[in-house]
N, C-alpha and C positions, 0 to 999 in steps of 0.2 A: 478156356472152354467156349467162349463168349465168341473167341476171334473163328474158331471149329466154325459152330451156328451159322456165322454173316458167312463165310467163305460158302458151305453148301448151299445156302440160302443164293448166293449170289451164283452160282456154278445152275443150279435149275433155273432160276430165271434167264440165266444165259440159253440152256436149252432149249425154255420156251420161247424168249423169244425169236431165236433161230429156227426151231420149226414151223411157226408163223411165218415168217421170212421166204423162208424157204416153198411155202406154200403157192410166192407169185411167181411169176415168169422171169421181172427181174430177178427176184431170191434166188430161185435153177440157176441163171447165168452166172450172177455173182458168186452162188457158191461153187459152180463147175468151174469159174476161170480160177478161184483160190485152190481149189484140186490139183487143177494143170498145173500151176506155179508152186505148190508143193512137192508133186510128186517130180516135178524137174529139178528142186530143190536137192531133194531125196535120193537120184539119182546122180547128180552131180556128186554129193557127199560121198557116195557109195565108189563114183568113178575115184575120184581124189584116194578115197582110202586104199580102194586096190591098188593104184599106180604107187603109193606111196609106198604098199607093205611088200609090193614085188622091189622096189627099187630097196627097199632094205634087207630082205632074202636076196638077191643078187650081189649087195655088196658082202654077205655071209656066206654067199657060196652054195647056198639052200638052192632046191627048185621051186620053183613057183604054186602056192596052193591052188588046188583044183576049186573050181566056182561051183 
């Protein structure tokens, strides 16, 4: 229960101090360029999986799901 407490305790101050952060000009840029490199992350992942899941419906003979 103990380990509960520190984990939420530690997840809000995480918050807060990210909303401070976020509050300079650096903090904006910092947090926009981890956006960018996430959401490419994200998309990468997503590209891989379709390629992956059409190349294994084509080896089944399936047609490819619609996006």
């Amino acid at each position: 229960m103990k380990s509960i407490l520190w984990f939420t305790v530690g997840v809000a101050a995480g918050f807060a101090v990210a909303h401070q952060v976020n509050q300079t000009k650096q903090g904006r840029d910092f947090f926009s360029a981890v956006d960018v490199k996430a959401r490419a992350f994200g998309h990468a992942i997503a590209e891989g999986y379709h390629a992956r899941d059409a190349e294994l419906r084509a080896e089944q003979g399936e047609t490819p799901a619609a996006l």
